[in-house]
N, C-alpha and C positions, 0 to 999 in steps of 0.2 A: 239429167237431161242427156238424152244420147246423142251427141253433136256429129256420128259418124255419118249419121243422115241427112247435114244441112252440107247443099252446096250451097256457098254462099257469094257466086257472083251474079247472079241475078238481083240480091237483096243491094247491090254497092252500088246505087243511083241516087240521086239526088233529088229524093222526092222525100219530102220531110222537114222537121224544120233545121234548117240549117244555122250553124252556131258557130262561128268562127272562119276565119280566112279560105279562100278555096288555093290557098299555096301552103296551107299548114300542111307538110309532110304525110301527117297520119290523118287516114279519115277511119270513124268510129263508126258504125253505123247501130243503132238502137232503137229494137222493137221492145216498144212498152206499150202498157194499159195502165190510165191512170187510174185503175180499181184493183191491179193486182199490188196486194201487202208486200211481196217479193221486187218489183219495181220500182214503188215509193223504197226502200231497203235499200235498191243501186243507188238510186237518184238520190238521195239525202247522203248515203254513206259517201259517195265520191265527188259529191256537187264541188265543194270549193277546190279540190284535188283536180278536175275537170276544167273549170272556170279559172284556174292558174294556167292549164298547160293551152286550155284555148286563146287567153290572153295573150301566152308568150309567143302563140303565131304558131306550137308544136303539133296543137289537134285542131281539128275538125268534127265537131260532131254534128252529125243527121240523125235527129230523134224522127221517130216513127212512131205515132201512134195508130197501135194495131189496132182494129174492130175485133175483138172476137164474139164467137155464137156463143159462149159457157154463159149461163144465165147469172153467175157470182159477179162476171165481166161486164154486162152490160152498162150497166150506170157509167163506168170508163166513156164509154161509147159514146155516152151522150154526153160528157163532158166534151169529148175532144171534141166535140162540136163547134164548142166555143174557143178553142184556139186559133189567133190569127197566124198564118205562114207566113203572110206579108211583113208581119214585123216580129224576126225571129227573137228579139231579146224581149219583147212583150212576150211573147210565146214561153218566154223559156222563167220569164218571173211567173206569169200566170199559171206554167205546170209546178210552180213550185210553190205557189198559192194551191193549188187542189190537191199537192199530196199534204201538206198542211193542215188541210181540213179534210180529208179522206173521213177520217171518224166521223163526220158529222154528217156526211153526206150519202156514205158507200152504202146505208139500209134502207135508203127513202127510195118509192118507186121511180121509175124513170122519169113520169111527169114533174113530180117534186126536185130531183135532181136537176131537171131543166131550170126551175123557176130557184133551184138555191144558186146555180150559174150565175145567171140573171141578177136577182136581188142580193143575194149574199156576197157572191166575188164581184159581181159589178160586169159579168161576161158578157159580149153579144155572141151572136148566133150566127156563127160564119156559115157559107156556103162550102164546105170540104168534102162533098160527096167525090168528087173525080179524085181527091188528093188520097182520101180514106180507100178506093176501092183498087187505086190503082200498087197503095201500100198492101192491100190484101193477097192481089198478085202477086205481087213480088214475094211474099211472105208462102205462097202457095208452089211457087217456080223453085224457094228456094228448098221448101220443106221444112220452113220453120215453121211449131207447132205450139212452141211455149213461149210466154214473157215472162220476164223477159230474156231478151236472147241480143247479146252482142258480139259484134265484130270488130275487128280489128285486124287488117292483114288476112294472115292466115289464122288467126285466132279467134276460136270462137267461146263463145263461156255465157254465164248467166249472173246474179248476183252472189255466187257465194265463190267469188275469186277473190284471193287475201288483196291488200295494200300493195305488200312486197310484191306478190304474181303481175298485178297492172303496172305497177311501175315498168316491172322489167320490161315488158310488155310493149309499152308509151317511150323504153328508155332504148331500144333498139335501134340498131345500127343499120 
C-alpha cells in the first residue's frame, strides 16, 4: 500500500461507528469492508488488543465502513447495511458476527447476502445511505484507495503491522 498518497485529515471525522470515549487520547480511524479477507485479518487479529486499550479510556476508534465499486467487495456493501451507528457496541458485535461468517456468505449474490443478513444474523436493514456516502468522501478527499487502511496520528498502515509496531504506536507519548 503506498501511503505516500493518503492525506489523511480529511478521513479524521467522526462519521463512523464510534467505539470508545471521545476523551481517549488516541483516535483510530478504520476504513474497512466487511468482504475484504485482509480486514476480517485486522479486525480478529487486534480485536481483544483494541477492546482493552478502548476500555481503559486509551483509544477511540471510528470504524468506517467503506462501499467499494470492486465487484469481490460488494456483498461488504450490502452488509453494511445492516449496521446500526446508533448503537455502536451492537455495531461493533454484529461486525464481528459477519467477519465470523464471511465464509458462508462472501459467494452468494447480493440478493442472498441481503436475506442471510436478515435471516441468519438476525440483521435489520438500516437506512446508512448519508453515513456510507459521506464515508466515500472522505475516503475519496483523502486518497485512500485500499481496505483496509488505518490511522492513527500520523500513522498510517493497513493490516500487516506486527503487534510490536501497534503497540508502539497506541504506546506513544
Amino acid at each position: 500500500m503506498d501511503i505516500s498518497i493518503i492525506n489523511a485529515l480529511p478521513a479524521k471525522t467522526n462519521t463512523g461507528l464510534i467505539i470508545g470515549e471521545d476523551s481517549a487520547p488516541i483516535k483510530m480511524y478504520e476504513f474497512m469492508n466487511v468482504r475484504c479477507p485482509f480486514c476480517k485479518q485486522w479486525f480478529e487479529e487486534y480485536y481483544d488488543l483494541l477492546t482493552e486499550y478502548v476500555k481503559d479510556g486509551k483509544v477511540q476508534r471510528i470504524i468506517k465502513l467503506f462501499d467499494k465499486e470492486k465487484e469481490s467487495l460488494l456483498p461488504g456493501n450490502v452488509m453494511h447495511k445492516h449496521i446500526n451507528y446508533d448503537l455502536p457496541l451492537k455495531g461493533l458485535t454484529d461486525i464481528r458476527q459477519i467477519y465470523a461468517t464471511q465464509g458462508d456468505w462472501g459467494a452468494l449474490s447480493l440478493t442472498e447476502v441481503d436475506r442471510f443478513a436478515k435471516d441468519n444474523l438476525e440483521l435489520a436493514e438500516m437506512d446508512n445511505t448519508a453515513i456510507a456516502q459521506q464515508i466515500i468522501t472522505e475516503a475519496e478527499a483523502a486518497n485512500i484507495k485500499f481496505v483496509p487502511t488505518i490511522i492513527v496520528n500520523d500513522h498510517i498502515f493497513d493490516e500487516n503491522i506486527t503487534r510490536e509496531e501497534l503497540l508502539e504506536i497506541l504506546n506513544e507519548e
